[in-house]
MARMIVO-69377 format. One record per residue (C-alpha): residue number from 1; residue in three letters; x, y, z. Coordinates in steps of 0.05 Angstrom, whole numbers. Example, Ala and Ser with C-alpha at 12.3 -4.5 7.8 and 13.67 -1.06 7.14 Angstrom:
2
+------+------+--------+--------+--------+
: resi : resn :      x :      y :      z :
+------+------+--------+--------+--------+
:    1 :  ALA :    246 :    -90 :    156 :
:    2 :  SER :    273 :    -21 :    143 :
+------+------+--------+--------+--------+
***
This chain:
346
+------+------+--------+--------+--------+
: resi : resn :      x :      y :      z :
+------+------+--------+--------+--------+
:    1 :  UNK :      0 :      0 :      0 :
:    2 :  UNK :     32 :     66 :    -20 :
:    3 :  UNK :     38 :    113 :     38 :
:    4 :  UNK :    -15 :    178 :     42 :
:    5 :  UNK :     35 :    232 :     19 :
:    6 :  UNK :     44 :    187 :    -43 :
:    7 :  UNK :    -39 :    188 :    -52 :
:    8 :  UNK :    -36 :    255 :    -40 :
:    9 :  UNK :     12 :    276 :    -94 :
:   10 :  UNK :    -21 :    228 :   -136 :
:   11 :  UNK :    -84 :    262 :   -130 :
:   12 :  UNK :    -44 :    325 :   -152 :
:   13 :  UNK :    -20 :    288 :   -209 :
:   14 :  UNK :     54 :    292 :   -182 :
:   15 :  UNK :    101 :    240 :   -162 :
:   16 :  UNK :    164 :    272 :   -112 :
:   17 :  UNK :    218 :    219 :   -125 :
:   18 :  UNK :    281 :    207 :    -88 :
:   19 :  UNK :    340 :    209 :   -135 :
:   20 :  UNK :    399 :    186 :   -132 :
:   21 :  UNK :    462 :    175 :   -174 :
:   22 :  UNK :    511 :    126 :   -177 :
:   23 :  UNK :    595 :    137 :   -186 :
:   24 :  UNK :    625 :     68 :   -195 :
:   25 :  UNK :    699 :     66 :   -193 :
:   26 :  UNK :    736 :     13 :   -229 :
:   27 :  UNK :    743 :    -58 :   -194 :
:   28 :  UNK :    680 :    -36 :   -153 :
:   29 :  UNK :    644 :    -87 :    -99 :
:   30 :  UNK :    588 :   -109 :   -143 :
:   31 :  UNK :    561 :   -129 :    -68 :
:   32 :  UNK :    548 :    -59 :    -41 :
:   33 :  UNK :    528 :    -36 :   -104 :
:   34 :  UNK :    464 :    -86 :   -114 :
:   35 :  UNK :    440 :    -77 :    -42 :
:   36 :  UNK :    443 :     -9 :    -45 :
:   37 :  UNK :    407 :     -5 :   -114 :
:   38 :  UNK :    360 :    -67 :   -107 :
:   39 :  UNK :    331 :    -17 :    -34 :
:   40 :  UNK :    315 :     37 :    -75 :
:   41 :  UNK :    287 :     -4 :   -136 :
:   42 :  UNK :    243 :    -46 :    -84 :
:   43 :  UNK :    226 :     14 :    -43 :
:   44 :  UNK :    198 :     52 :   -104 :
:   45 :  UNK :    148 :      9 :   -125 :
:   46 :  UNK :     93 :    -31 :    -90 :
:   47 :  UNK :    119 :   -110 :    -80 :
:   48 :  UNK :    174 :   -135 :   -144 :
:   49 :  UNK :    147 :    -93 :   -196 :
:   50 :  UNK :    203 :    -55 :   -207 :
:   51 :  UNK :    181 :     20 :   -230 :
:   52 :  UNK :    208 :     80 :   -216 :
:   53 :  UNK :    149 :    120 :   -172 :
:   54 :  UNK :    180 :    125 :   -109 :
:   55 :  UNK :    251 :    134 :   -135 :
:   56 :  UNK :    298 :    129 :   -196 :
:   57 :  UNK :    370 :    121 :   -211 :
:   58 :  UNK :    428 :    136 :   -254 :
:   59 :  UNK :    496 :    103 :   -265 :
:   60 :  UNK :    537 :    165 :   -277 :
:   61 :  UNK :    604 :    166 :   -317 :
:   62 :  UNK :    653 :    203 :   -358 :
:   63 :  UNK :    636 :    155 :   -417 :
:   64 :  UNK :    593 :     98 :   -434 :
:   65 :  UNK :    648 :     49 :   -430 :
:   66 :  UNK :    634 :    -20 :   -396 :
:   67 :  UNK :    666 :    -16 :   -329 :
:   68 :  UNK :    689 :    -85 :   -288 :
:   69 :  UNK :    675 :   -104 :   -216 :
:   70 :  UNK :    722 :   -134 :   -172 :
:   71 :  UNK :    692 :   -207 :   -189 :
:   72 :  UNK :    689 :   -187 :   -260 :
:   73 :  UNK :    618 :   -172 :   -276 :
:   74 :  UNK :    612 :   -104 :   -315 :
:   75 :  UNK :    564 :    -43 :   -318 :
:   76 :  UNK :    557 :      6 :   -357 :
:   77 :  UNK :    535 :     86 :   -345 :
:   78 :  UNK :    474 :     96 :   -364 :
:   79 :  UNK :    484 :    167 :   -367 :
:   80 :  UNK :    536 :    226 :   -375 :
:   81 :  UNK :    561 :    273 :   -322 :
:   82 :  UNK :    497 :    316 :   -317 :
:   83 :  UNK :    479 :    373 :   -267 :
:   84 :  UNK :    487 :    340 :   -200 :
:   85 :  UNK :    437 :    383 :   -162 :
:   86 :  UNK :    396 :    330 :   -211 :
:   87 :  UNK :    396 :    289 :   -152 :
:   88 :  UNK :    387 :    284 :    -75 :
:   89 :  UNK :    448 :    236 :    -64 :
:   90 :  UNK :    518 :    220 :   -105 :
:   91 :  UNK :    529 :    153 :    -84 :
:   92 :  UNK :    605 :    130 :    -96 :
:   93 :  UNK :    612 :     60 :   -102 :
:   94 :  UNK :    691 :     40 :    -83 :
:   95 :  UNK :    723 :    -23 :    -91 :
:   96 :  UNK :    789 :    -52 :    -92 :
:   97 :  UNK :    843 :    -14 :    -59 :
:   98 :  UNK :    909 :    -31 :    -98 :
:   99 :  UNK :    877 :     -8 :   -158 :
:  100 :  UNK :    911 :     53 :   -187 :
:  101 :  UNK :    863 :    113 :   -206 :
:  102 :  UNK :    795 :     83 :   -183 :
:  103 :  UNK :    764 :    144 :   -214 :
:  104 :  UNK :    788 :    183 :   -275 :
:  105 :  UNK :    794 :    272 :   -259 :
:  106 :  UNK :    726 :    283 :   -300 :
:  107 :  UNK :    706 :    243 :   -245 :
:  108 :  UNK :    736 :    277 :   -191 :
:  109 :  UNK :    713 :    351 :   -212 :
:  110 :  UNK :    641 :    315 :   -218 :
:  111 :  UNK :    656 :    306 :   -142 :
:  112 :  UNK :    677 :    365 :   -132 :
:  113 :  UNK :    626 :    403 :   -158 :
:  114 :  UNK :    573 :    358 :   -131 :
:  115 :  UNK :    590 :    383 :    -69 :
:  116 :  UNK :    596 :    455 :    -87 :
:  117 :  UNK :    527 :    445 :   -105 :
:  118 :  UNK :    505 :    419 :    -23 :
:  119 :  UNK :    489 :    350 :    -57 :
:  120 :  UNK :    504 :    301 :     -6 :
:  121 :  UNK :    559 :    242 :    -26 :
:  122 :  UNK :    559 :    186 :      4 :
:  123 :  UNK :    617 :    135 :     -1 :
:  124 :  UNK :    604 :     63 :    -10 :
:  125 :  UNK :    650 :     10 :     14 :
:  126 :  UNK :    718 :     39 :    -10 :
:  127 :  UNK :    683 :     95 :    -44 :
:  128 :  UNK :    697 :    134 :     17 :
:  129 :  UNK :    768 :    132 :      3 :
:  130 :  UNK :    761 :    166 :    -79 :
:  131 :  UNK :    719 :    215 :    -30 :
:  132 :  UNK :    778 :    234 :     20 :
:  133 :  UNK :    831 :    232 :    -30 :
:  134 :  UNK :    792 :    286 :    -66 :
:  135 :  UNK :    784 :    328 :     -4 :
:  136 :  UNK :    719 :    321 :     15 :
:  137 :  UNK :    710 :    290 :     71 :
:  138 :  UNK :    742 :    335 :    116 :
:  139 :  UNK :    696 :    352 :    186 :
:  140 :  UNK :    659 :    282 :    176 :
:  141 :  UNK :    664 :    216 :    210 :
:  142 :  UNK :    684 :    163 :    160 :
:  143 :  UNK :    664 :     93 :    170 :
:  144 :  UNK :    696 :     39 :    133 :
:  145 :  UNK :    717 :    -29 :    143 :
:  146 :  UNK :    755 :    -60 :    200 :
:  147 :  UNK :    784 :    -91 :    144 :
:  148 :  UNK :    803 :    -24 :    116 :
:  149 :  UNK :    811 :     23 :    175 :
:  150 :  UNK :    882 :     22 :    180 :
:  151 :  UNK :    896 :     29 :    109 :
:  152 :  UNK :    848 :     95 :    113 :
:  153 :  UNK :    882 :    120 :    182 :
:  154 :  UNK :    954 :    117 :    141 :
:  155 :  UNK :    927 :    150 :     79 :
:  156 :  UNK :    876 :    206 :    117 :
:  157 :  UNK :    919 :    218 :    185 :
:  158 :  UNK :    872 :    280 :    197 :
:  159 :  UNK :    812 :    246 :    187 :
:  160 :  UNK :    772 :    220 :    235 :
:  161 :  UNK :    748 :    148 :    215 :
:  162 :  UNK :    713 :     86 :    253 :
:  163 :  UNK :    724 :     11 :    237 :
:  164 :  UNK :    669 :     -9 :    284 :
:  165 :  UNK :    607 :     23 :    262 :
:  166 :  UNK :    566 :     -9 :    200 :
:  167 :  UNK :    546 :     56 :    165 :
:  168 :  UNK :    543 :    142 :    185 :
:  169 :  UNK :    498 :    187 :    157 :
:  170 :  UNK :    499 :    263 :    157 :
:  171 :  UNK :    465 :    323 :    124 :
:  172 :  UNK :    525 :    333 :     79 :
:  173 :  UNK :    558 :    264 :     74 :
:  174 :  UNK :    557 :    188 :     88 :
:  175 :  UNK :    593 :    126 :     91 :
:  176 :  UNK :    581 :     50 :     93 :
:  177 :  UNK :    633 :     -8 :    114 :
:  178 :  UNK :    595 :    -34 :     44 :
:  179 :  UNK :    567 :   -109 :     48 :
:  180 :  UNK :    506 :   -122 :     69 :
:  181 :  UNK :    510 :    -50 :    102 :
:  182 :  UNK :    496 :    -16 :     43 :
:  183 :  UNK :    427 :    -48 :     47 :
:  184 :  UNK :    423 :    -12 :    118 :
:  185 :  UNK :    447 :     57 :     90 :
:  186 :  UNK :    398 :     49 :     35 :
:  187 :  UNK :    340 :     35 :     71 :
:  188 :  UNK :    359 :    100 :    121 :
:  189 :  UNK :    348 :    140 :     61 :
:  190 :  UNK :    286 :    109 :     32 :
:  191 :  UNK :    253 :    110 :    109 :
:  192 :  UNK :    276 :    184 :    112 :
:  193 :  UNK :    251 :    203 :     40 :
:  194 :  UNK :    202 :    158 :     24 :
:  195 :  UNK :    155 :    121 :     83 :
:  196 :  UNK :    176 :     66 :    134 :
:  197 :  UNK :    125 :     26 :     86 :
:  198 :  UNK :    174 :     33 :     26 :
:  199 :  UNK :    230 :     12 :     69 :
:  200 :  UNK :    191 :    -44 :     92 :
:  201 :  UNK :    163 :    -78 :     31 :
:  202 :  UNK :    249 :    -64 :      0 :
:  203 :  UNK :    272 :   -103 :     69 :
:  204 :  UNK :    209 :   -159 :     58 :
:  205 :  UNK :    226 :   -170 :    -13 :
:  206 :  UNK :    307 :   -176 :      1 :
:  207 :  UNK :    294 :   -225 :     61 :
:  208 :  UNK :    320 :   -175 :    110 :
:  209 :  UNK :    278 :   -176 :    178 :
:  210 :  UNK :    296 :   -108 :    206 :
:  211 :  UNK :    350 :    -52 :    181 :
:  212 :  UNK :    404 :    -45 :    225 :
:  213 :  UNK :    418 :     28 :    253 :
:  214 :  UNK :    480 :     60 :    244 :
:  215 :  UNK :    498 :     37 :    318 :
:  216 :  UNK :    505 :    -32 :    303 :
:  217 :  UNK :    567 :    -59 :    307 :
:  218 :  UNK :    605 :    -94 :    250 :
:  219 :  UNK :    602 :   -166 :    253 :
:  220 :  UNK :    674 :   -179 :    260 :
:  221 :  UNK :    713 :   -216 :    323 :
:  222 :  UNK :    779 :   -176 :    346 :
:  223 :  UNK :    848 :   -210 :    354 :
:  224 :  UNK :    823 :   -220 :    430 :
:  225 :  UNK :    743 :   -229 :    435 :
:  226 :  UNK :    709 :   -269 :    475 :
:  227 :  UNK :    630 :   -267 :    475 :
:  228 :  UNK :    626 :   -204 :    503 :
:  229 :  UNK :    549 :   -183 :    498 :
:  230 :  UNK :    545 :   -105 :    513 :
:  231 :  UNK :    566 :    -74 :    445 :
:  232 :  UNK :    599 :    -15 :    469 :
:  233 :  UNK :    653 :    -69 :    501 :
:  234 :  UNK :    657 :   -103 :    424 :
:  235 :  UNK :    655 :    -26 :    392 :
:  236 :  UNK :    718 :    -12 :    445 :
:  237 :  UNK :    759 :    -74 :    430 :
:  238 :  UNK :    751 :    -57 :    358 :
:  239 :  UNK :    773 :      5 :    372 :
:  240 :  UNK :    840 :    -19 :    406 :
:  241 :  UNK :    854 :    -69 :    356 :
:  242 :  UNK :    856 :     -1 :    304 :
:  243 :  UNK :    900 :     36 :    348 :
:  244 :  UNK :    948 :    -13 :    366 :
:  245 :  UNK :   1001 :     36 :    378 :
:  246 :  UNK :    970 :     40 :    439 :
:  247 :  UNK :    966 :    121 :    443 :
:  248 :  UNK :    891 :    125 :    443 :
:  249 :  UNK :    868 :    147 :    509 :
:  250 :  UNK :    821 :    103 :    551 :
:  251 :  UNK :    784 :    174 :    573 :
:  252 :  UNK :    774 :    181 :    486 :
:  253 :  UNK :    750 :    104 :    481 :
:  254 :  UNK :    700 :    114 :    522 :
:  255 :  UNK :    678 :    192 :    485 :
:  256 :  UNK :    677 :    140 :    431 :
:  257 :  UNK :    615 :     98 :    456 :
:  258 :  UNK :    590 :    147 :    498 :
:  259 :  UNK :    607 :    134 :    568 :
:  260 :  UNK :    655 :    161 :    618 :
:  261 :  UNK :    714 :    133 :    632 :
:  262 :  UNK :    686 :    110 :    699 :
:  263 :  UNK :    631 :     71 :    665 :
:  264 :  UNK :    673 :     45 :    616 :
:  265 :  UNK :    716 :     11 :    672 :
:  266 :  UNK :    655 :    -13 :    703 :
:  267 :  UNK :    635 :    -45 :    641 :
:  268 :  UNK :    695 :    -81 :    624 :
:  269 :  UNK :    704 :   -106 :    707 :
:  270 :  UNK :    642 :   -137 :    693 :
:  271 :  UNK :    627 :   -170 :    638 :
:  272 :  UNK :    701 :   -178 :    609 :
:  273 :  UNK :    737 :   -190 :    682 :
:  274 :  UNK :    786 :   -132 :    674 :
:  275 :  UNK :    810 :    -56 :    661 :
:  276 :  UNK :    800 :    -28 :    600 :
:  277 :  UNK :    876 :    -15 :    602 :
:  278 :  UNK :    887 :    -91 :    607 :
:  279 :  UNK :    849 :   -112 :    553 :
:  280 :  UNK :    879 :    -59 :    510 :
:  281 :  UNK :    949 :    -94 :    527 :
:  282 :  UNK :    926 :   -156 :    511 :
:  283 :  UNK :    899 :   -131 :    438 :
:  284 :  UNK :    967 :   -101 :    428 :
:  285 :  UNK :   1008 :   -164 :    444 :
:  286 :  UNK :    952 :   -218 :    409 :
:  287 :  UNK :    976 :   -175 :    349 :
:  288 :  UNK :   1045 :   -187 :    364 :
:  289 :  UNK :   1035 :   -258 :    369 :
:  290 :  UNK :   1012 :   -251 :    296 :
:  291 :  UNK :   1070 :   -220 :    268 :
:  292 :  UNK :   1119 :   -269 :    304 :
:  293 :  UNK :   1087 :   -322 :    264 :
:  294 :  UNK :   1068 :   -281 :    204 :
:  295 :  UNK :   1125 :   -239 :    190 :
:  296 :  UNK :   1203 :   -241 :    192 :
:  297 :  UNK :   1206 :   -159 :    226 :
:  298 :  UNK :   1252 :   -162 :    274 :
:  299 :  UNK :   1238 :   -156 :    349 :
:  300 :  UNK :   1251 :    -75 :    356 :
:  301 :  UNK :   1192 :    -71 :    291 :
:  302 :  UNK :   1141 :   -111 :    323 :
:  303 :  UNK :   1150 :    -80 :    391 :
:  304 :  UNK :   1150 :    -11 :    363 :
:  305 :  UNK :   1088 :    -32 :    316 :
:  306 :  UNK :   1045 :    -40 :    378 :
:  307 :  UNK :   1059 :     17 :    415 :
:  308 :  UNK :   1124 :    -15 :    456 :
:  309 :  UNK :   1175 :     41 :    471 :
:  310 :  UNK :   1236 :    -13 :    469 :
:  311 :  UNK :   1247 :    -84 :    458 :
:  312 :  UNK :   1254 :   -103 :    516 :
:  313 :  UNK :   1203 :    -71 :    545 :
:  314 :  UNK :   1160 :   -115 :    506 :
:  315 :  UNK :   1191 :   -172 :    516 :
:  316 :  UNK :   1176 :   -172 :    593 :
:  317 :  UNK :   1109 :   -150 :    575 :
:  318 :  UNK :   1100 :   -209 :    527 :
:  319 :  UNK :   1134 :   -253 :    573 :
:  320 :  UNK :   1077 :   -235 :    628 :
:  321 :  UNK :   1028 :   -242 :    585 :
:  322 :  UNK :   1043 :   -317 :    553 :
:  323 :  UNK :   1093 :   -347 :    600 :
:  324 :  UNK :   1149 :   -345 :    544 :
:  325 :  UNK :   1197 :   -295 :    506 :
:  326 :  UNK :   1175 :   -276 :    436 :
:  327 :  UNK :   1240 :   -307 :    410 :
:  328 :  UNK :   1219 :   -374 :    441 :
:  329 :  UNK :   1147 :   -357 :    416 :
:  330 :  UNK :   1170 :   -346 :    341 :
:  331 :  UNK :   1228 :   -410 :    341 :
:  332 :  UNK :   1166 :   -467 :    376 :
:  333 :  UNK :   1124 :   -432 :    316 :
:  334 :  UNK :   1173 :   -438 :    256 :
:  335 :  UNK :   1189 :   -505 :    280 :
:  336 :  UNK :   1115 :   -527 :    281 :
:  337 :  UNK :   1117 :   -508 :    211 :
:  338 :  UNK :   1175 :   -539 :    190 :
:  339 :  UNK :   1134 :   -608 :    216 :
:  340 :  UNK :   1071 :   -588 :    180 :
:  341 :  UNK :   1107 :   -573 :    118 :
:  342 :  UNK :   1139 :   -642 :    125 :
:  343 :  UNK :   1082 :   -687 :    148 :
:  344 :  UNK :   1047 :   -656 :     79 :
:  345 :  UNK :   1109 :   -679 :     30 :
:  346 :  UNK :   1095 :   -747 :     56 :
+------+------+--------+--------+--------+
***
């Protein structure tokens, strides 16, 4: 059933449509990109029949040239660079990250003057990274990835960007970890734009039970988890594992889930059995475990990677920690290697 301001401006003979339009950069997550557009299509129409009442779309680019996915599939633009105040959103649709010039400069000046034009962008996936490299998300939260934060944190060092949340939303600007997320972001807009009925029948169709707010937390375990039910613990010990220089304060993890520092302790005394400050060591040297057995970086390197001031500074702290050096760690692990690799020629 269409909602009564649809009625209404049928009765007027007029049909207010949220539009949006797409930027897809080369190697793109063909993932994000469907839920994202399947919301909308399913949204703007009552049930699966696909027409554009409620909203429409455009795949925007530079030229008409087939562009691939990062499994392969291609899509084309279905339209040129037009004026962007066209639309309510420019949706930017990232993808693989070693991929040199994601975007072409028509593109970026599209960008660019998308947002001299107070159109909102919105970057999908990686798409918030084509967004930052162009200068444009300075002042906003960025959410990406966990997979991803660390990357973004080298790249954008005065940006400030969150590996736990699933999507953000502004006035001016947006961004999704990408996934099934995008589905989440999408249906934000549609229930904001459109009518909580839209959003519902979209979610119905896709076999989604409920959106997920922007709260949620990414459904991802840390180097140390255990099953830790409060999720502003699980947002913290994501946050740890993507500062593992150990320099953020615990007074700023807790700003980051909105709790004092008192209540944060509180928190983490009872349901993980210790200080925030503890578990935040324990992330730091689970990650060292990692690159003992991972990597060939030299003791000094993987101390200094995780916020260790000296190697042997971390060394007693490993020592404490797992009842052995990290030399003796990294030896009993190459040698257990050295077995595997022979028990498999056999």
């Amino acid at each position: 059933m269409r909602h009564e301001q649809a009625r209404k401006d049928d009765a007027k003979g007029q049909v207010s449509r949220l539009k949006v339009g797409f930027v897809i950069s080369r190697s793109f997550t063909l993932s994000a990109f469907a839920m994202f557009i399947d919301t909308l299509r399913l949204a703007s129409d009552e049930q699966d029949r696909s027409g554009r009442i409620r909203a429409d779309w455009q795949v925007l680019g530079s030229t008409r040239h087939l562009i691939a996915s990062s499994c392969g599939v291609r899509v084309a633009p279905t339209s040129d660079f037009v004026d962007p105040s066209r639309f309510d959103y420019i949706v930017v649709v990232g993808g693989l990250l070693n991929r040199e010039e994601p975007v072409d400069r028509e593109t970026v000046a599209f960008l660019k003057l998308a947002d001299t034009r107070k159109v909102p962008l919105l970057g999908l996936c990686t798409g918030t990274f084509i967004l930052a490299e162009a200068g444009l998300m300075k002042n906003h939260e960025v959410c990406v990835s966990w997979l991803h934060a660390r990357a973004f944190k080298e790249r954008f060092p005065d940006l400030s960007v969150r590996g736990d949340r699933i999507f953000n939303l502004d006035r001016r600007r947006g961004s999704c970890a990408g996934g099934s997320s995008a589905a989440d972001m999408a249906a934000a807009l549609v229930r904001r734009h459109i009518s909580p009925e839209a959003e519902r029948n979209a979610l119905e169709v896709l076999q989604i039970e409920k959106a997920r707010s922007p709260l949620e937390i990414q459904p991802r375990r840390p180097l140390f988890y255990e099953e830790y039910k409060d999720s502003r613990l699980q947002a913290v010990m994501i946050m740890m594992e993507q500062n593992l220089d150990g320099n953020m304060p615990i007074v700023q993890l807790a700003a980051s889930v909105g709790v004092t520092r008192r209540q944060l302790e509180r928190i983490f005394e009872k349901e993980a059995g210790m200080s925030p400050a503890r578990a935040y060591a324990r992330v730091r040297l689970e990650r060292a475990k990692v690159l003992l057995s991972q990597t060939k970086l030299p003791l000094i390197d993987i101390a200094m990677d995780v916020g260790f001031n000296s190697a042997s500074q971390f060394t007693r702290s490993f020592r404490k920690e797992f009842g052995q050096t990290p030399s003796l760690v990294r030896s009993a692990l190459q040698v257990n290697r050295a077995g595997f690799a022979g028990d498999r020629l056999v």
